[in-house]
N, C-alpha and C positions, 0 to 999 in steps of 0.2 A: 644181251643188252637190256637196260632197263627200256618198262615199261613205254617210260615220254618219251625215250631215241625213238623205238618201235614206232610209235603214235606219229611221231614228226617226219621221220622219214617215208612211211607207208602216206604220209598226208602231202608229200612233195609230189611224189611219184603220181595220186591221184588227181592233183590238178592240174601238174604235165600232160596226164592224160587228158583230162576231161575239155587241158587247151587244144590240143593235139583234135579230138573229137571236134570243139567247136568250128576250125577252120577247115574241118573238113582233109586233113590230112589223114585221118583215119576212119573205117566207115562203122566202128561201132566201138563201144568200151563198156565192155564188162568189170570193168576195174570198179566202177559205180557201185557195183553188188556186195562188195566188198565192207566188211563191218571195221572199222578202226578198233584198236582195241583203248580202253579206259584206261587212262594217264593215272587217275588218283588224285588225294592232292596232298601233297608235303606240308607235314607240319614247321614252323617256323622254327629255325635251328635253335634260336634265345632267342628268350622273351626277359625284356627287363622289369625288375620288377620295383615297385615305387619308393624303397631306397634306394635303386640304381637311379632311376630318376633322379630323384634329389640328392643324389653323387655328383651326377654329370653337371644337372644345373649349378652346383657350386666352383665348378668350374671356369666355370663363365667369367669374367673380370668386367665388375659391370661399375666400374670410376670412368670406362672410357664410353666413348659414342659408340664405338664395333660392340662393346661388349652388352650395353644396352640393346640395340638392334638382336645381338646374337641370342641375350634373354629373351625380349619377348618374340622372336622364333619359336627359340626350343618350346615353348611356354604356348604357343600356338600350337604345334603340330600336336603334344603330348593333350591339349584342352580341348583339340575337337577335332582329333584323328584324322587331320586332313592328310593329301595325300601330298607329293612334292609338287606335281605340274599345280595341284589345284592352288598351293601357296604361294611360288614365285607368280601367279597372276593374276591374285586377290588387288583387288583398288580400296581407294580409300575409303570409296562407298560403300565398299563392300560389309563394312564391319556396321552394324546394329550397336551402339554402347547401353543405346536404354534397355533393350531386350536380352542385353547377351547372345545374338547369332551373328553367324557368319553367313553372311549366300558367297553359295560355292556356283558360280559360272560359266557353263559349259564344261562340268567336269569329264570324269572318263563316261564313254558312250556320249558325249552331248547333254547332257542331262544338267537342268539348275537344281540345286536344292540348298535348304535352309539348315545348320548345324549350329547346335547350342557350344556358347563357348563359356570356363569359367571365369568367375570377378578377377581371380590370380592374373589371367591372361590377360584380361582387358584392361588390369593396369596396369602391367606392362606395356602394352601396345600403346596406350595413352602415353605412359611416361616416353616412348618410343619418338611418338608422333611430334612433343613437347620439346624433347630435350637434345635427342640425337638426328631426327630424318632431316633438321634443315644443314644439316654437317656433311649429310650425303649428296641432298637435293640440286640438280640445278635445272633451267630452262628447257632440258630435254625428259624430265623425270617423269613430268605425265602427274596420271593419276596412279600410278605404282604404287605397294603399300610397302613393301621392305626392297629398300634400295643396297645395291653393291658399293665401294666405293667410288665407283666411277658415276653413280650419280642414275645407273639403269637397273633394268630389272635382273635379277639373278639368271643366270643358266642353271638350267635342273643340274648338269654336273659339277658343277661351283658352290650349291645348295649344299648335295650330297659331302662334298668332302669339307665342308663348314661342321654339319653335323656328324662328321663320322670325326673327325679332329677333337671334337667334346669328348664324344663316346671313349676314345683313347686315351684318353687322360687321366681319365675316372679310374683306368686300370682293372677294370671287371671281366676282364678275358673273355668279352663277348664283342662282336662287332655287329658292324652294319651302319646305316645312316638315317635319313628320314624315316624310312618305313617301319624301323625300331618302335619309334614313338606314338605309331598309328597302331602297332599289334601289342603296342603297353596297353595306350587304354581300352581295346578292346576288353582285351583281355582282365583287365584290371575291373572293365564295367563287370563282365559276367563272374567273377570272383566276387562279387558283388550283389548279386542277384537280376542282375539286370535281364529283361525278358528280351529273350534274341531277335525277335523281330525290331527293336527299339533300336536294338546293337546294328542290325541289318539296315534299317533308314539313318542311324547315327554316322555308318560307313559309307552310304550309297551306294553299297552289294546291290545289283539287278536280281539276286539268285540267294534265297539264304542260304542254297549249298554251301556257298562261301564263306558265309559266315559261321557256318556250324564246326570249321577248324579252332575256334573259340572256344567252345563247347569242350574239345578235346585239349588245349594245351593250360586250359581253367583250373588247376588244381586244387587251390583251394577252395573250390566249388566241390569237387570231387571227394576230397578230405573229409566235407561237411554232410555229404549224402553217405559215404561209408559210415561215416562214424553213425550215423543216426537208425541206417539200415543194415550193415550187414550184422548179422550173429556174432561174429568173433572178433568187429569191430572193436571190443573192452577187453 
């Protein structure tokens, strides 16, 4: 079995026990002692890269109200690596226009934070705000920033297959949906030079561990350090 079965299953078994121990159904657990062994972490299957980007978003049919909405979407998650819960629940205060940030509220872990977004996205989301949200809008809408057509907030699984619907069209024989767009620009920052702990508050990773899968699927970062260091680089 791989590693993460091992890991998941040995980690069911332990807090069965460790339930079992608390109620006093059993009078000791040594199971406690017990080291889990290390998952690893998978690198991302594809990563798209900023012509795949700019495949998808041509995609988009943006003469209509959806399609407006659906630009400045894609055009968010790809300008400030948000996550999906963290976008279906962005308000409209939430956007900063003078600064360029986004506050991301109560994201994963609970946590607020501040994430820069590009001019491209914010006019979008302006043209969005302008032209399309009152087509969506009605008396129930709230303060919601990308509305469904029914007038409410997206479900995460409604999100995902909006975005994964682009992604296939483009015909890049890669899939996947929101999360695409969040390991573009990571990834696209540190092909870039970007200094990982920047990339690490960019994401709101608690752990640079996480972030350092960056580091590894970066290439043309990589490219650029063979070429300059190794011997037979030429």
């Amino acid at each position: 079995m791989a590693q993460t079965t091992i890991r998941t299953r040995a980690t069911t078994v332990k807090v069965f026990l460790r339930g079992l121990f608390t109620k006093g159904i059993i009078k000791t657990n040594d199971c406690e002692k017990f080291e889990l062994p290390k998952a690893g972490k998978a690198l991302p299957k594809s990563i798209l890269s900023v012509n795949d980007v700019l495949l998808i978003i041509k995609q988009v049919p943006i003469h209509t109200f959806k399609g407006i909405r659906d630009r400045a979407i894609i055009e968010c998650f790809y300008a400030s690596g948000i996550r999906r819960n963290e976008l279906v629940n962005l308000s409209l205060q939430d956007i900063d226009f003078s600064a360029n940030l986004i506050k991301i509220v109560k994201g994963k872990g609970g946590h607020d934070r501040f994430v820069p977004i590009g001019k491209t996205a914010i006019l979008w989301i302006q043209k969005y705000l302008r032209d399309a949200r009152p087509y969506f809008a009605d008396l129930g809408s709230g303060q919601i920033l990308f509305l469904n057509i029914d007038g409410k907030k997206f479900l995460p699984s409604a999100m995902s297959g909006l975005m994964s619907k682009y992604i296939k069209r483009a015909n890049l024989n890669k899939f996947g949906s929101c999360h695409q767009y969040r390991h573009a620009a990571a990834t696209h920052m540190m092909d870039n030079d970007a200094d990982i702990r920047h990339v690490q508050e960019f994401l709101g990773h608690s752990s640079i561990s996480t972030t350092q899968v960056y580091v590894h699927v970066s290439k043309a970062k990589l490219q650029r350090v063979y070429s300059k260091s190794h011997p037979r680089a030429s």
